[in-house]
C-alpha positions as a printed Julia matrix, in Angstrom:
81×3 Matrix{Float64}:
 56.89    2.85  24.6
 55.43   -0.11  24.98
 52.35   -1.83  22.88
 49.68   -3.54  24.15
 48.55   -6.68  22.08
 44.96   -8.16  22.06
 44.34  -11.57  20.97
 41.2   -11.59  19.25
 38.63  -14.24  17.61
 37.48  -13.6   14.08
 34.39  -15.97  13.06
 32.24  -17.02   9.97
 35.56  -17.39   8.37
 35.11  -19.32   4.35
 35.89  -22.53   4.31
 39.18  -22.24   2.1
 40.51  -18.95   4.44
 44.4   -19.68   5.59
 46.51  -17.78   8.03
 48.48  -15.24   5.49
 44.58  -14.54   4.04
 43.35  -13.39   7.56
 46.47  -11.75   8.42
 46.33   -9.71   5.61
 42.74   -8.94   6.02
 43.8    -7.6   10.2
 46.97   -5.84   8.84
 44.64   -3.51   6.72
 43.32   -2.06  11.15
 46.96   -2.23  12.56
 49.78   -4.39  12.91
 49.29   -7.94  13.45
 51.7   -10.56  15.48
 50.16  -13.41  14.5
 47.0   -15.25  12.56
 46.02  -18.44  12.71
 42.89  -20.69  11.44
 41.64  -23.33  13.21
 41.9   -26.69  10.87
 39.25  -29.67  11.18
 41.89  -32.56  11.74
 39.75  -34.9   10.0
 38.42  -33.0    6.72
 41.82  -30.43   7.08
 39.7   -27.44   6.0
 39.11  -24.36   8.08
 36.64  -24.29  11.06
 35.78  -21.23   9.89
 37.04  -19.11  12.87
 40.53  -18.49  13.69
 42.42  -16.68  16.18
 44.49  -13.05  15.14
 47.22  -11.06  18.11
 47.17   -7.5   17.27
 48.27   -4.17  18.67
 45.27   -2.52  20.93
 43.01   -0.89  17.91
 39.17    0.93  18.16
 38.36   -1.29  14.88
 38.48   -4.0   16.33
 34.65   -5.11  17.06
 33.88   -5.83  13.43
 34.82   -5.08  10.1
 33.74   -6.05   6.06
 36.32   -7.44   3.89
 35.22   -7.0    0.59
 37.88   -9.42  -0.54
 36.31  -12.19   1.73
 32.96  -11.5    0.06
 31.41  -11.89   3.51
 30.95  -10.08   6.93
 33.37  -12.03   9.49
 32.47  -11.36  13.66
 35.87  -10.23  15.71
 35.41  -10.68  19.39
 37.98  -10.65  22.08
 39.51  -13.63  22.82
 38.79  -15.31  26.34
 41.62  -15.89  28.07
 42.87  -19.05  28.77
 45.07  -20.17  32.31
């Protein structure tokens, strides 16, 4: 069988989020591949978005992480050539 992955963006990330945090936060819908937050080379904080590859899910349009204290957007991810 084979699974279908969709790279998705997750916004309005805090400040102080890392990978492992928003990988743990996607793994609560389904499986994830990989996380990653994009750092500010300059300040080396978050951006505040990030990018998370997942298996194919329904919940993934939006979700409230209680844990984050704060309502993050999940879009898909454009696709880049």
């Amino acid at each position: 069988m084979e699974v279908n992955y969709v790279k998705l963006y997750a916004g309005n990330l805090p400040w102080s989020v890392t990978d492992t945090d928003v990988q743990n936060l996607f793994n609560d819908i389904g499986p994830v591949q990989s996380a990653q937050v994009i750092i500010d080379r300059d300040s080396g904080r978050s951006r505040g978005f990030g990018f998370v590859q997942m298996e194919q899910s329904d919940a993934t349009h939006s979700c409230v992480s209680p844990g984050l204290a704060r309502r993050i957007r999940v879009l898909y991810a454009a696709a880049t050539t």
